[in-house]
C-alpha positions as CSV (number, residue, x, y, z in Angstrom):
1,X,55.5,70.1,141.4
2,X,55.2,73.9,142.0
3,X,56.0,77.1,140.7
4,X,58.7,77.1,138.5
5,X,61.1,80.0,137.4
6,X,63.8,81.1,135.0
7,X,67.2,82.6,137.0
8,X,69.0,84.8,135.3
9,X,72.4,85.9,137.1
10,X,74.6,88.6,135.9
11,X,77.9,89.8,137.1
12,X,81.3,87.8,137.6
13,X,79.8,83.9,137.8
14,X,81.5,81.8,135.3
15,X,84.6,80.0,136.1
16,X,84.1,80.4,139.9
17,X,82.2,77.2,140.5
18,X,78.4,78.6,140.3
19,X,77.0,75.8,138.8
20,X,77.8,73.4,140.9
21,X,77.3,75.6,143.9
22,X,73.7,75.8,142.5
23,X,73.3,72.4,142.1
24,X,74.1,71.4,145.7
25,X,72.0,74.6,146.9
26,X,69.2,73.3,144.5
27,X,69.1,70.1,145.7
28,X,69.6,70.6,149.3
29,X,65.8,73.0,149.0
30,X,64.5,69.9,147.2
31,X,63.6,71.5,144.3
32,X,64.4,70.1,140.6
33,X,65.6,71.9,137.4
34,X,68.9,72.4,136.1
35,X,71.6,75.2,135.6
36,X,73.7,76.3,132.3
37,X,76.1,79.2,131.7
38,X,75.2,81.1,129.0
39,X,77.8,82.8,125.8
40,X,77.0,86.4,126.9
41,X,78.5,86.0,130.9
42,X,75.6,84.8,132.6
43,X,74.1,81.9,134.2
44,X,70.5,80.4,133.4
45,X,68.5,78.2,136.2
46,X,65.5,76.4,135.7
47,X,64.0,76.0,139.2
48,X,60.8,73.6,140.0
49,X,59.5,74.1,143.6
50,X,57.3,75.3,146.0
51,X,57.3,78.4,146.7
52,X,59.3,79.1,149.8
53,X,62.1,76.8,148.7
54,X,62.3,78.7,145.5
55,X,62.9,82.2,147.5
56,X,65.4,80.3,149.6
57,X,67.3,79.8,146.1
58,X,67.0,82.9,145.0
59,X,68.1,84.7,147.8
60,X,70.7,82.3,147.8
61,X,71.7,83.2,143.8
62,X,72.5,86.9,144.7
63,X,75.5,86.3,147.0
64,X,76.5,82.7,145.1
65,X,79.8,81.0,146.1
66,X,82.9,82.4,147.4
67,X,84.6,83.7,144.3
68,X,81.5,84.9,142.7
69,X,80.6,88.7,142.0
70,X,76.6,88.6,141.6
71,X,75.3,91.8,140.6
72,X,71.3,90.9,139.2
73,X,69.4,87.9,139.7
74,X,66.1,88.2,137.1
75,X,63.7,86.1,137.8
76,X,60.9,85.4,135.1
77,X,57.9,82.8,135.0
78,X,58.6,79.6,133.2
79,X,55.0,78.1,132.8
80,X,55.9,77.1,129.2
81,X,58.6,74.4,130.3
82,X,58.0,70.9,130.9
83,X,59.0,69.6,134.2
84,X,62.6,67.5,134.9
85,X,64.0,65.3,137.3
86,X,66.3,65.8,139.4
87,X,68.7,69.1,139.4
88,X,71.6,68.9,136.9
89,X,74.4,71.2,135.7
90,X,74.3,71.5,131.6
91,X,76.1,72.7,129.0
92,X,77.1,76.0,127.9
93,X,74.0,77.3,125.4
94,X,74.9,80.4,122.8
95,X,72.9,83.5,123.4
């Protein structure tokens, strides 16, 4: 499709609905990936785009929903992974 790019997002963004607020974010730039909280605190996305869509999302990612607390938002290249459909919310992933 486009570039893609790993998200990583530290600070307080588990159980404040970050997930699905990424989703509907995600989907709304048209990009396609998915999103997972991760055992140490964080949140992982997986975003698929062009590029201008993909700094909507990640200026997006460091104020987040509401409730959230974002501190950092990495961003790192993911050449290595193979595209997806559609933008989805998975599950939890050990670190």
């Amino acid at each position: 499709m486009g570039m893609m790019q790993r998200l990583l997002v530290s600070g307080r963004v588990h159980r404040v609905g970050y997930r699905d607020w990424t989703v509907r974010n995600a989907r709304a730039l048209g990009l396609t990936g998915w999103v997972r909280n991760l055992t140490d605190g964080r949140v992982e996305i997986l975003a698929d785009g062009d590029e201008d869509s993909l700094h909507k999302l990640l200026e997006a990612l460091r104020t987040g929903p509401r409730l959230a607390e974002v501190e950092h938002v990495e961003a790192l290249s993911a050449a290595e992974e193979k595209a997806v459909k559609g933008f989805t919310k998975r599950l939890t992933v050990e670190v």
